[in-house]
N, C-alpha and C positions, 0 to 999 in steps of 0.2 A: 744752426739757427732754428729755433723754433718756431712752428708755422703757429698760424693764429686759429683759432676753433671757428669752423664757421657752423652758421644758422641756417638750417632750412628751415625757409617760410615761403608759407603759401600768401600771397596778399588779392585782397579778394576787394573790390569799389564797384561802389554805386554813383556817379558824378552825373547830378544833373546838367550843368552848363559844361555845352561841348568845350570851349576853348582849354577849359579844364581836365575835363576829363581827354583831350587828347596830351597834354601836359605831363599828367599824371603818369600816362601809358609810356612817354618818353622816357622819364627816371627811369621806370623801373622797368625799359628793354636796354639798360645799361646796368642792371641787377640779374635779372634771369629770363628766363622762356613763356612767353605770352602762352597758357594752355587753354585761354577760353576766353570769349569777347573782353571778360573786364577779371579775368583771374589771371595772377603771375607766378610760378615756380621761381624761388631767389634763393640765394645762398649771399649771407652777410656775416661780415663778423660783428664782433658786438659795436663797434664803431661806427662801422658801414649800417646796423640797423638803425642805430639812434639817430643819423644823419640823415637814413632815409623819411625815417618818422616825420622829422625838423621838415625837410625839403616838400614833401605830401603835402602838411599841415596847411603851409603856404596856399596850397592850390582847393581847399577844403571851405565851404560852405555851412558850418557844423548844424543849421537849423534846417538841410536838405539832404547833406552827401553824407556817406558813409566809405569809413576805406575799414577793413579787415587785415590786421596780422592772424596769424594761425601759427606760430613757431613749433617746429616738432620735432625737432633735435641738435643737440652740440655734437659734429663731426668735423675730425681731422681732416678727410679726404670726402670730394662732395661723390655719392653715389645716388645712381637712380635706378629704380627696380620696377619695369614695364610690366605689366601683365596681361 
């Protein structure tokens, strides 16, 4: 069986209204690792990103909030390199 390529993405928001912006934070501690007040480490495949895009959208303000993808590579196996 062929595994699927995942995405590392960094997703980075700016959500003015908290009920949102704590919303938001929900998805995406079911995606990856909270590394900073409103930044997430995620690993998705290409499904799981587009799904996640759709699901944010939802909670997004677009004349106030701002969400940030940063994708930075297709890996088979997810690695994290500490420094």
């Amino acid at each position: 069986m062929v595994k699927a390529k995942k995405i590392f993405c960094v997703v980075a928001y700016d959500i003015q209204d908290d009920r949102s912006r704590i919303q938001i934070s929900k998805i995406l501690e079911k995606y990856g690792t909270r590394i900073n007040y409103s930044v997430f480490e995620c690993m998705f495949t290409d499904r799981q990103f587009q799904k996640i895009q759709i699901n944010l959208e939802r909670w997004i303000n677009r004349r106030y909030d701002t969400v940030v993808y940063l994708s930075l590579i297709h890996i088979s196996e997810p690695t994290r390199l500490q420094l």
